[in-house]
C-alpha positions in Angstrom: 0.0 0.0 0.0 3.1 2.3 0.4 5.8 3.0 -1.7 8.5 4.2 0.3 10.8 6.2 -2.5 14.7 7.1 -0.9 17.1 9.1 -3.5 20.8 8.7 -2.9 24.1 9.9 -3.7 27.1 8.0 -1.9 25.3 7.0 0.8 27.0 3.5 2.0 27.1 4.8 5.0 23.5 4.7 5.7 21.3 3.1 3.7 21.1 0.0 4.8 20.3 1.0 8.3 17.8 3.4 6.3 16.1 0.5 4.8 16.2 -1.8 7.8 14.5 0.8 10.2 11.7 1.1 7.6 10.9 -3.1 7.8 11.1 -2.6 11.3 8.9 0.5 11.9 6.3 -0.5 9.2 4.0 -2.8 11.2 1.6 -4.8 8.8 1.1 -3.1 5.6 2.8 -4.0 2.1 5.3 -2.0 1.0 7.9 -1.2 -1.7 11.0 0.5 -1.2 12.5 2.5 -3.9 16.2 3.6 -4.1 16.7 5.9 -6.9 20.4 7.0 -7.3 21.9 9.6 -8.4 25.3 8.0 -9.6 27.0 7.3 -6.5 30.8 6.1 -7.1 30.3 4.2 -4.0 28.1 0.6 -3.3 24.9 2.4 -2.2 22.9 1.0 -5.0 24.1 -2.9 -4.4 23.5 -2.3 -0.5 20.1 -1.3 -1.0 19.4 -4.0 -3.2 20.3 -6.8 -0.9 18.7 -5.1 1.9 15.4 -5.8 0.0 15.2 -2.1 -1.9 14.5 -1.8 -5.4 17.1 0.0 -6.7 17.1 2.0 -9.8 20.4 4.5 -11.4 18.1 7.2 -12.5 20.4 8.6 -15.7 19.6 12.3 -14.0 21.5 13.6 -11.1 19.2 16.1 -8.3 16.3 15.2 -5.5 13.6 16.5 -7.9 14.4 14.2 -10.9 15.2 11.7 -8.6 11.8 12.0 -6.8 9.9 11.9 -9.8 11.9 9.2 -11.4 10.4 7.1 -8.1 6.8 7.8 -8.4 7.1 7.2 -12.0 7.7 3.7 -11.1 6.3 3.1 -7.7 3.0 0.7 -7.9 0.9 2.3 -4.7 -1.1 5.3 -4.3 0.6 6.5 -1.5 3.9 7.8 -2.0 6.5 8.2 1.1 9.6 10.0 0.5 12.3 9.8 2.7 16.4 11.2 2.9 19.0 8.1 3.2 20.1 9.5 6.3 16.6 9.9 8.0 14.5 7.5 9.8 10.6 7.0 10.0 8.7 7.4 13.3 7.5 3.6 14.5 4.1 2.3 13.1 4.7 5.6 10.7 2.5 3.4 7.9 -0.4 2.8 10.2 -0.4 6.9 11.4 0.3 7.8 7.4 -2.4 5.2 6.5 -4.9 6.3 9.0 -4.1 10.3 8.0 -5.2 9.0 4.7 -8.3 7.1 5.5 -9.1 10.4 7.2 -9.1 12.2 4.1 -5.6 13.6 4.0 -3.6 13.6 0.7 -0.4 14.5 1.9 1.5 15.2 5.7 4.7 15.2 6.7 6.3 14.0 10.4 8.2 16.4 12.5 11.6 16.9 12.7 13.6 15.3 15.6 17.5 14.8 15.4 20.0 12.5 17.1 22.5 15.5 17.8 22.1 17.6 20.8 22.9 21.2 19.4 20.4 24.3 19.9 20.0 25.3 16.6 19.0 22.0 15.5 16.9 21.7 18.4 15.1 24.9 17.5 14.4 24.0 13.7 12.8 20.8 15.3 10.2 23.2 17.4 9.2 24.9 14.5 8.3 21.8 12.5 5.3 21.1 15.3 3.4 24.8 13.2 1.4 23.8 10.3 3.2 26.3 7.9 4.6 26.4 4.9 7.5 28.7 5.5 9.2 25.9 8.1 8.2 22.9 6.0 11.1 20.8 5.0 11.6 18.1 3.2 14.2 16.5 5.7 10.8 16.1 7.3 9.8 12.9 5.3 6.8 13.2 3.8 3.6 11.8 2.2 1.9 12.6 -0.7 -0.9 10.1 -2.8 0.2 10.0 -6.7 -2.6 11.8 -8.1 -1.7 15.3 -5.6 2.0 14.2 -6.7 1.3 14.4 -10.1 -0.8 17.4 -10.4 1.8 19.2 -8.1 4.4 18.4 -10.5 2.4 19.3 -13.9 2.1 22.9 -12.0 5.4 23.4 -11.4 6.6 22.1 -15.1 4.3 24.6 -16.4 5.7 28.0 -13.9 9.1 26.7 -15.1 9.9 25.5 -11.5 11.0 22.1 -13.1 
């Protein structure tokens, strides 16, 4: 039901404890987990295959054409995307799920870091206000394919993309 979509560059050093923290947060619901890379020069792309990922060398370099290279390919509705280096909150498919069910078509999850320093500390804080100006994509978030789609024919269309 989710297709988790991760682009990388040289990340070796994370991905597969990326990809094993999603099997182990996601409690009960099918997914597919989607490594796009960018054309790492390191083993990111092998590592995320035999952790269970499928991993695909998108021919473009860059999030965005990474991204979209994803949900071109992803088979679910909702699409989850997620850094290398960042890690789900537990159960986060049943709380995405049940968001959805609710009528959502897109969230994110707050921010919270592993590292102990105030200005990191404060960028988490803002993350709890539902506005756009501190919404980041470090965040991980969720978006279902149609709202992914349209977003993306706008943006072609203002020249964003």
């Amino acid at each position: 039901m989710f297709s988790i979509i991760i682009p990388t560059f040289n990340e070796v050093d994370q991905i597969a404890q990326t990809i094993s923290t999603i099997f182990a947060a996601n409690i009960g619901y099918e997914i597919e987990i989607i490594v796009i890379d960018g054309g790492s020069t390191d083993t990111s792309l092998d590592i995320a295959k035999q952790c269970g990922a499928i991993a695909i060398l998108s021919k473009r370099k860059g999030r965005a054409a990474q991204m979209n290279l994803g949900a071109s390919v992803a088979k679910y509705e909702i699409l989850y995307f997620l850094h290398a280096d960042s890690f789900p909150p537990n159960n986060f498919t049943a709380t995405i799920f049940n968001s959805y069910d609710s009528g959502a078509k897109s969230g994110c999850f707050r921010l919270q870091f592993d590292y102990d320093h105030w200005f990191l500390k404060a960028n988490a804080w803002c993350t709890r206000f539902n506005l756009n100006a501190i919404r980041f994509g470090d965040q991980s978030l969720f978006v279902t394919k149609e709202k992914y789609k349209r977003s993306n024919s706008t943006m072609k269309r203002q020249n964003w993309l």
